[in-house]
Structure formats: C-alpha cells, structure tokens
Residue, then its C-alpha position, 0 to 999 in steps of 0.5 A: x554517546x555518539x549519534x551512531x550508538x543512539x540511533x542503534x539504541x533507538x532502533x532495538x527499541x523498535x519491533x523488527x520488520x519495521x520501514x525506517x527513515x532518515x527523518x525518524x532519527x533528526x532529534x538525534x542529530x543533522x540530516x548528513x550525520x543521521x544519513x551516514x550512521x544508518x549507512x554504516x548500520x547497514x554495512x553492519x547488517x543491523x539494518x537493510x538499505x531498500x532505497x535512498x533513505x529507507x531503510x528496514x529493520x530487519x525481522x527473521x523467522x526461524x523456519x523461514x528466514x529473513x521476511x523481507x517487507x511487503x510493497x503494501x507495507x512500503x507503500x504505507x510507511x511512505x504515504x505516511x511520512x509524507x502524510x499522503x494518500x494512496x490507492x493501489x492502481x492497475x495489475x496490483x488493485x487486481x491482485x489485492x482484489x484477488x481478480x488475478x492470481x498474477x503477481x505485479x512486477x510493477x506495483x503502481x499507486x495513485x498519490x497525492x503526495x510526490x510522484x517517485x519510482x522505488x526498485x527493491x530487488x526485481x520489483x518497482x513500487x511506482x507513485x504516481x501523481x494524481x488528481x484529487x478526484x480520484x482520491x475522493x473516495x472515504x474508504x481505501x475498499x471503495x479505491x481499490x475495487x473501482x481501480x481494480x474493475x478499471x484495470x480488468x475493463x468493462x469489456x473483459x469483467x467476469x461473473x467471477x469477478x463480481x462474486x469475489x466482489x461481493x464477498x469482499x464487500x459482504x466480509x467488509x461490512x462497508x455497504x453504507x460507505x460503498x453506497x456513496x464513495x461509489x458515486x465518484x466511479x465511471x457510470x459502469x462501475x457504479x451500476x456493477x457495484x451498486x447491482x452488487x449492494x442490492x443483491x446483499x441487500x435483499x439477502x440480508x432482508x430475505 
C-alpha cells in the first residue's frame, strides 16, 4: 500500500475537525515523503493546509458548513506537539475573559516553547517566547485573568470588569488555586483578585 493511502486511511480514522501534523504520520514513512502525500491530500480536498506543516481535517455541518478551527484550538495542538505551555496574552485574554466584546485580529500567546507567527486567512495567531515566571502559574484560570487585567490596565479597570471576574472564578470553582497562583501577579492585580475571593468567601459563609 502506498504511504499516500495509509495516511488517508489513518486520517478516516480520526474525527473530523482535528489539527493534524507531519510528525502525527512519521511511523508511516520519511519526513519529505509524509510531507508531500499530506499536500497532495490537500490539493485533494481530504485535508485543509493552514500553515507550513499543519494541516485540518476537515469537519461540516449541514446547516452551516465548512467549521473551520478555532485559534484556541490551533493554539493547543501546537502547544502540545511541541509539549509547551501557553497563556493567552493582550486583546485576546480580554476577549476569552469576556472584558471586550472586540474580537483580536491578532491572537498573541505567552510560551515556553519556539516563538513563531502563523497567518490563517485574515487572522495571526502569534507565540511569543517568554520567561518562566510568567508560566508559573498552576492553573490556565489564573494565566488568563492576570493577562487580561494587564491588557485592560490598572488605570482603565472597571466594576464590570470585576463582576464578570467574579462569576468566572465563582463558576470555576478554583478559589483555593487562585489563592496562591496569584501571588505571581503584579501587587494591583492580586489585591483585585484577592478583594474578589473574599468577597466569595463571605457570601459562601453568609
């Protein structure tokens, strides 16, 4: 059987809207060879290129169509293949946040893995290399709330911002956890979160 037809058989194995790399199909052949049979699968429709080596297979819905993948799910295939860790970081920890409604052309992460730029259509889903501190955090929760309070600003933070802050953590159900990821914010944003967690606190006990 060809390596071509194995790696199509591999494929209609999978469940459709899955992010697919060269390295998922090397015990079926070289790195050239499973390069260009996933190119021709793509010329083929079978598969949709979104970047050099990464590829989706492709998922539909009858209403509405082609679904294409998300930036948090191309995000996390990549973070782990390349066993790295990630933290959503500026306008986009705001909009996962719910703090804006404005969706990012630019989707910017924090990593500890290669730093790289990846264009899907009008979109950019940045990686950018950072330090291990601000990774150190347990809990992805904790990452994106003190990445999306740095975007907005201390000086620009809003009651509405803390109520949609404290129903995430509330819903979460990561007070305990928050309690000590915290501790690696900038001093603002831990005493915001930490007012937050004893205001939850209280109302738990009242």
């Amino acid at each position: 059987m060809s390596v071509l037809k194995q790696i199509e058989r591999i494929i209609e194995k999978k469940n459709p809207g899955e992010i697919l790399f060269i390295s998922d199909f090397l015990e079926v052949s070289d790195y050239d060879t499973v390069r260009k049979s996933l190119q021709r699968l793509a010329e083929k429709k079978k598969l949709i290129r979104i970047a050099q080596g990464i590829y989706y297979y492709p998922k539909n819905d009858e209403l509405l169509g082609m679904i294409y993948p998300s930036a948090e799910q191309i995000g996390n295939a990549i973070a782990k293949r390349d066993k790295a860790r990630i933290i959503p970081t500026g306008i986009y920890a705001m909009y996962r946040l719910g703090l804006t409604t404005q969706v990012p052309m630019n989707v910017v992460y924090l990593t500890d893995g290669s730093a790289r730029k990846i264009q899907i259509g009008k979109q950019t889903i940045v990686f950018k290399k950072t330090s291990p501190k601000n990774l150190s955090a347990t809990n992805q929760l904790s990452n994106i709330i003190i990445q999306g309070f740095r975007a907005v600003g201390k000086e620009r933070i809003k009651e509405s911002h803390i109520i949609k802050i404290k129903k995430i953590i509330q819903d979460s159900k990561k007070q305990s956890v928050l309690h000590t990821d915290i501790l690696n914010a900038p001093v603002w944003i831990q005493k915001i979160v930490l007012k937050i967690l004893k205001e939850i606190e209280n109302e738990e006990l009242a």
